[in-house]
C-alpha positions in Angstrom: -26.4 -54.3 -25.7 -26.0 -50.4 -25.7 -24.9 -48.5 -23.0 -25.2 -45.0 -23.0 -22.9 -43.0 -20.4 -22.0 -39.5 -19.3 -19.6 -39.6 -16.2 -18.7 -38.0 -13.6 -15.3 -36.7 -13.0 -13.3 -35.9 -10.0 -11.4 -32.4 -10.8 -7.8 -33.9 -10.9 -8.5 -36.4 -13.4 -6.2 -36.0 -16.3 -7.5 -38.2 -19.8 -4.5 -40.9 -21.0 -2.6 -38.7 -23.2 -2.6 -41.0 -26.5 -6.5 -41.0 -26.4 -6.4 -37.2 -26.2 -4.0 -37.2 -28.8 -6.2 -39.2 -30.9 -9.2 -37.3 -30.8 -7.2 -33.8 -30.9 -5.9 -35.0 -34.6 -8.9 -37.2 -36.2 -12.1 -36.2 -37.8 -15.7 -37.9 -37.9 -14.6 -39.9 -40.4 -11.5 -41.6 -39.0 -11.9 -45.1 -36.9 -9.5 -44.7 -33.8 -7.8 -48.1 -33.0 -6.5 -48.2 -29.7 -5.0 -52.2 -28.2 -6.8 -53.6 -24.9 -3.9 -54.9 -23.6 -2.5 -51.4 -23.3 -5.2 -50.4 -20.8 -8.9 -49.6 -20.9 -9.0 -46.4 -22.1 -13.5 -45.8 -21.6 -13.2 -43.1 -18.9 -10.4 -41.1 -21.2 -12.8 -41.0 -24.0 -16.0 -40.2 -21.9 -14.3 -37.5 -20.1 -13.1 -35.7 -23.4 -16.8 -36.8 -25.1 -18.5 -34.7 -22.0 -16.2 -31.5 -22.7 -17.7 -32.0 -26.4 -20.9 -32.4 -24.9 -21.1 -35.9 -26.3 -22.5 -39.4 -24.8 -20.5 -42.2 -25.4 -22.8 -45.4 -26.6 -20.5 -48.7 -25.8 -20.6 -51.9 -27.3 -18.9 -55.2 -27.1 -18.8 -56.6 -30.2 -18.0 -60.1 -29.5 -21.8 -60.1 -27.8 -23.9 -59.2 -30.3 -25.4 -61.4 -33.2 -25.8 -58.2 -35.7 -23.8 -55.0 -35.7 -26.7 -53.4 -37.4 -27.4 -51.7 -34.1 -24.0 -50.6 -33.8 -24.4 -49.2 -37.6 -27.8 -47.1 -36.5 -26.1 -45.7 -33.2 -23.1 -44.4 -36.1 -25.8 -43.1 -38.2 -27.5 -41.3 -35.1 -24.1 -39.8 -33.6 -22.6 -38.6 -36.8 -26.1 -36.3 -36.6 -25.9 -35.8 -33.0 -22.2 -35.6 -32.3 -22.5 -38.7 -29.8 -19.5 -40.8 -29.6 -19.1 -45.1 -30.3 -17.1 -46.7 -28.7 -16.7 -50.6 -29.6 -14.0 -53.2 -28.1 -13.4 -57.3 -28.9 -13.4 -56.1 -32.5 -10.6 -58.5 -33.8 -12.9 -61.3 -31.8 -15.1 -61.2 -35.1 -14.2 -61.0 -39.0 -14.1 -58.2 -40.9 -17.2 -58.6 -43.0 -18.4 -56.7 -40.0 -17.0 -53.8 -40.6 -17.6 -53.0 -43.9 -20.9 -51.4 -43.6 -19.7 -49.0 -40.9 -16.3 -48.5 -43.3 -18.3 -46.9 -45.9 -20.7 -45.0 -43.4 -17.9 -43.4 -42.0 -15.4 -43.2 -45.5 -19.1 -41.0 -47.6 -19.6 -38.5 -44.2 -19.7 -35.0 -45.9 -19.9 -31.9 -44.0 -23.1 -30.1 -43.4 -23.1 -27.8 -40.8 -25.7 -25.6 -41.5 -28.4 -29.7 -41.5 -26.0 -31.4 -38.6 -23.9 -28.9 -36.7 -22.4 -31.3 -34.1 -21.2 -33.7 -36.7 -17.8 -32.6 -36.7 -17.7 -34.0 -32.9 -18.1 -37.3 -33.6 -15.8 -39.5 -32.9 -15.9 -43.5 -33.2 -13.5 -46.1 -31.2 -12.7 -49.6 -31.9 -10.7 -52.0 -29.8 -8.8 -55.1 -30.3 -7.4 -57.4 -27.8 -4.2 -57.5 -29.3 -1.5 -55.5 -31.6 -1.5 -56.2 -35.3 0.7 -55.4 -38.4 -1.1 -52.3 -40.1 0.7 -53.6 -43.3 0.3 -56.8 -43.4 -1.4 -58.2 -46.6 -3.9 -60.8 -45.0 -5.4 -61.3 -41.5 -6.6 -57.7 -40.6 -9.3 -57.0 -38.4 -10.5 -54.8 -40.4 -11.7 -54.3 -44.1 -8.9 -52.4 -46.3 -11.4 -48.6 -46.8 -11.7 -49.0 -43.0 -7.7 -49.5 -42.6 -7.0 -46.5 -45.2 -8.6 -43.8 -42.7 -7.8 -45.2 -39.5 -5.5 -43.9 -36.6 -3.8 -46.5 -34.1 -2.7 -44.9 -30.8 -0.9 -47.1 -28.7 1.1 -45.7 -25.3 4.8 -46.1 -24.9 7.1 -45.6 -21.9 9.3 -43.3 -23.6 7.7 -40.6 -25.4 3.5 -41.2 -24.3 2.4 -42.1 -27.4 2.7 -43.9 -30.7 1.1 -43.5 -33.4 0.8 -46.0 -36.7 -1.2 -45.0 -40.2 -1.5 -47.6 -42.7 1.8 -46.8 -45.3 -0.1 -45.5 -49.1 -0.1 -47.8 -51.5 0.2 -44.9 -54.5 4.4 -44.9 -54.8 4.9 -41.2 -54.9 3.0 -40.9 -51.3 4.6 -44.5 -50.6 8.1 -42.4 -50.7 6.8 -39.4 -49.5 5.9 -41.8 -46.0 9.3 -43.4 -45.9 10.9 -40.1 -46.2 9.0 -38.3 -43.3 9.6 -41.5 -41.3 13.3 -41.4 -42.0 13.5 -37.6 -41.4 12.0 -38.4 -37.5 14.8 -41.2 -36.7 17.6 -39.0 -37.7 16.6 -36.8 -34.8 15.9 -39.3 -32.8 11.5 -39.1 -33.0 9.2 -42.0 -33.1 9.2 -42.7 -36.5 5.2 -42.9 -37.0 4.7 -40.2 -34.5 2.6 -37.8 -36.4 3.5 -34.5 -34.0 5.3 -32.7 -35.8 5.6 -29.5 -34.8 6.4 -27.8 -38.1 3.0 -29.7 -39.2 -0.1 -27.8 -38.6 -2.6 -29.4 -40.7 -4.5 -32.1 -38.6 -3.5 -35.8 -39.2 -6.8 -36.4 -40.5 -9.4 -35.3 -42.1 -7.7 -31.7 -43.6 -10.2 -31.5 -46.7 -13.5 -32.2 -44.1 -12.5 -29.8 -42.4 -11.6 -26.9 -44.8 -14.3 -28.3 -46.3 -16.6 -27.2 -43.4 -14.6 -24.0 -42.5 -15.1 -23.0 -46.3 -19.0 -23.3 -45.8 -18.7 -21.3 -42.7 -17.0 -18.5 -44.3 -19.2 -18.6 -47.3 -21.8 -18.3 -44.5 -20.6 -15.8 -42.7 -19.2 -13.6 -46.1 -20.8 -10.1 -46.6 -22.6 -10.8 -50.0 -24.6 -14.1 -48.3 -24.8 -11.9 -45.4 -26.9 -9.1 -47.7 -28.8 -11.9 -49.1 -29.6 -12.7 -46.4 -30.8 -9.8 -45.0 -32.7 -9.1 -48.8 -34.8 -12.3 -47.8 -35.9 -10.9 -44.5 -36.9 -7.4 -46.1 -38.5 -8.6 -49.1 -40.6 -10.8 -46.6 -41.4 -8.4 -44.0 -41.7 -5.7 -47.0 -39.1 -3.3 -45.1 -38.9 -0.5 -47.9 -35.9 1.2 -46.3 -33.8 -2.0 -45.9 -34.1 -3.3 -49.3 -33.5 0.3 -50.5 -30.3 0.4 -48.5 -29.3 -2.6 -49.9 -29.7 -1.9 -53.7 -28.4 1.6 -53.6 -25.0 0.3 -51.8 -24.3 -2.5 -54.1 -24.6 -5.4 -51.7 -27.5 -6.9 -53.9 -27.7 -7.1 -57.5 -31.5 -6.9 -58.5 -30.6 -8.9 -61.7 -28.8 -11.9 -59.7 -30.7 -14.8 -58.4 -31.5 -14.3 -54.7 -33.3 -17.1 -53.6 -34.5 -20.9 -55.2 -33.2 -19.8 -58.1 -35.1 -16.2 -58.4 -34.5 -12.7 -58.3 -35.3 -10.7 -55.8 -38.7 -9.3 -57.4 -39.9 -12.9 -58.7 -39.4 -14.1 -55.3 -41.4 -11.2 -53.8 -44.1 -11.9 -56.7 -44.3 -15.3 -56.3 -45.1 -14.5 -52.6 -47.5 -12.2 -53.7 -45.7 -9.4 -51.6 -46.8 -6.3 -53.3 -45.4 -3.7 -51.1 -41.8 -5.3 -51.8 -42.7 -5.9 -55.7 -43.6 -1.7 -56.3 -40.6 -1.1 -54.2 -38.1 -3.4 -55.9 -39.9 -1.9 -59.4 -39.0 1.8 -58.7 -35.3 0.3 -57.9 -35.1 -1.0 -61.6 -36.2 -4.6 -60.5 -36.5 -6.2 -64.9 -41.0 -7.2 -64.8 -40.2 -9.2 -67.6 -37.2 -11.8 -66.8 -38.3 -15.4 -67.1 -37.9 -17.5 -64.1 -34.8 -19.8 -64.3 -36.7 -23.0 -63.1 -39.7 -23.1 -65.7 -39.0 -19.7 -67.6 -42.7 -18.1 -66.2 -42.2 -14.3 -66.2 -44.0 -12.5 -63.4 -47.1 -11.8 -65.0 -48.3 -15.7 -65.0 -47.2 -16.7 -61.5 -50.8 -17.8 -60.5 -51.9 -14.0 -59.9 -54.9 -13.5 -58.2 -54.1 -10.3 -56.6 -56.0 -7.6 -58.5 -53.6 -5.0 -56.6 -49.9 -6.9 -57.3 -51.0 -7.2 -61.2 -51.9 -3.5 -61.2 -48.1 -2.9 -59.8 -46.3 -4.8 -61.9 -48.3 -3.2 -65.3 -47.6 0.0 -63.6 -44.0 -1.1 -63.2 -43.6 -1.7 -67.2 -44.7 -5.7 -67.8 -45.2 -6.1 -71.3 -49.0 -7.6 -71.8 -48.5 -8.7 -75.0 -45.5 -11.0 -74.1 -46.3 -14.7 -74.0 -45.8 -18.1 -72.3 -47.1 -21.7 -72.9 -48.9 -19.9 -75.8 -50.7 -18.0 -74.0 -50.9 -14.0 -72.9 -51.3 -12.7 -69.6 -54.9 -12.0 -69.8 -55.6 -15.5 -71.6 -53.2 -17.9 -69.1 -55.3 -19.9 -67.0 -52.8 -19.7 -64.0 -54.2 -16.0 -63.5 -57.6 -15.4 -61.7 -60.9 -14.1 -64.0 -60.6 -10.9 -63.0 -57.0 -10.0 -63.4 -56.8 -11.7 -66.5 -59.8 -9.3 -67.4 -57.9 -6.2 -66.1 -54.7 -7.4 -68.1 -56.8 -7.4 -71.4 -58.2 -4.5 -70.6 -54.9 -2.3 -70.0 -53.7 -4.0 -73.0 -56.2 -3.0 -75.3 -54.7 1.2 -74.5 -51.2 0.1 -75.0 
């Protein structure tokens, strides 16, 4: 059975260091082990799931017949940002595991559909330690093992950390070196804290990943493209005019669904930002990437836009799907009339 929490918490409560720890340097993708035996570390991860604004969904493994509810509850928080957190986990094979190994191992980022994904964190306890390396007997499939953190506590230095060692035997040396590196100076060997590392110990190409999209979001040309959309649809002749003549948009590049700025605004029928984006040097003529329809044929039945765009240079006697502008059957009676009309004094 689920249980859905968000606690209260008294002002001195402090979160166990190795479960901040573990959150601090894992991703949405990574499955954080921690041991039971060390402690029941629930209130540590609610606590630091309410700063993220987060619910924590538990679950005891061990209880249920399916763990396709736990799998929908995945599928829900890595859209919502709400936290799992799952204990008894070594109490069951793990053939259980491997659907929510590959749910968690094909997470992409898309923060523009599902903002709070990067939040989402997902916990599984075992009763007792295990050997990360050994060859048989893992809770755990092997995809699931190859992304997950353990985070155990230890009287000397708070926490310890254990990553499964790479099986590739460059990165299997490049491991064994780092861990050797540590004990000379008298570190944890798997601690991961280094303080001349700065990437996070999971998850570095999610991450850029979604920072990349961000900037791309936030860059000055998507930013103008932006702001082309919004003038082209509320037919803001100074804006788009600004825009052009400043060099921020390119009238010949594709703006939006794969169309420039003036097929867009004719495909929307807009014929205040069409006569606009025409005196700018807009092309009447180019083709459409998608289908190759220049903007005479895109269904016209405004008598008004097809008197702009012959005014703006379309060439009548240009053709597509066989047929000419005042022949297509996309275009209305009438325009097609005026179209063979103007035509016939060209």
């Amino acid at each position: 059975m689920a249980m859905r929490t968000t606690s209260d918490f008294s002002a001195d409560f402090s979160p166990l260091e190795y479960v901040e720890r573990a959150v601090k340097n894992s991703d949405c993708r990574t499955p954080i082990i921690f041991v039971q035996e060390d402690g029941d570390p629930f209130r540590s991860v609610c606590y630091l799931a309410k700063e993220q604004d987060s619910a924590v969904w538990s679950f005891d493994v061990a209880q249920l017949n399916s763990v396709q509810n736990i799998e929908d509850y995945i599928e829900v928080g890595v859209n919502n940002g709400d936290w799992v957190y799952i204990i008894n986990c070594d109490l069951v094979g793990e053939s259980h595991f491997r659907d929510i190994a590959r749910t968690l191992y094909h997470i992409l980022p898309e923060p523009n559909l599902y903002p709070r994904r990067e939040v989402f964190r997902c916990f599984f306890g075992v009763t007792m330690p295990f050997d990360l390396n050994a060859p048989v007997g893992l809770p755990f499939p092997p995809l699931f093992m190859h992304a997950a953190l353990v985070a155990r506590p230890t009287a000397a230095q708070g926490s310890k950390w254990s990553r499964i060692m790479p099986a590739d035997k460059p990165l299997f040396s490049a491991a064994v070196l780092k861990h050797q590196k540590r004990r000379e100076v008298g570190r944890d060997s798997d601690s991961e804290s280094d303080l001349e590392e700065t990437d996070r110990i999971s998850g570095v190409i999610f991450h850029r990943a979604a920072e990349r999209n961000c900037d791309i979001e936030q860059s000055t040309v998507t930013l103008a493209r932006h702001q082309m959309v919004k003038a082209i649809n509320e037919q803001d002749d100074p804006l788009m005019r600004s825009l052009v003549s400043s060099g921020e948009v390119d009238l010949s590049r594709k703006l939006k669904e794969g169309m420039t700025p003036v097929q867009y605004a004719c495909c929307k029928q807009l014929t205040k930002s069409v006569r606009t984006l025409l005196s700018l040097g807009a092309d009447p003529d180019a083709p459409r990437e998608s289908d190759g329809r220049p903007p005479l044929f895109m269904s016209i039945d405004d008598m008004e836009l097809a008197k702009v765009l012959v005014e703006g240079g379309a060439n009548l006697f240009s053709k597509f799907e066989g047929y000419r502008a005042d022949s297509h059957p996309d275009n209305a009676p009438d325009v097609a009339a005026y179209f063979a009309e103007e035509r016939q004094w060209m």
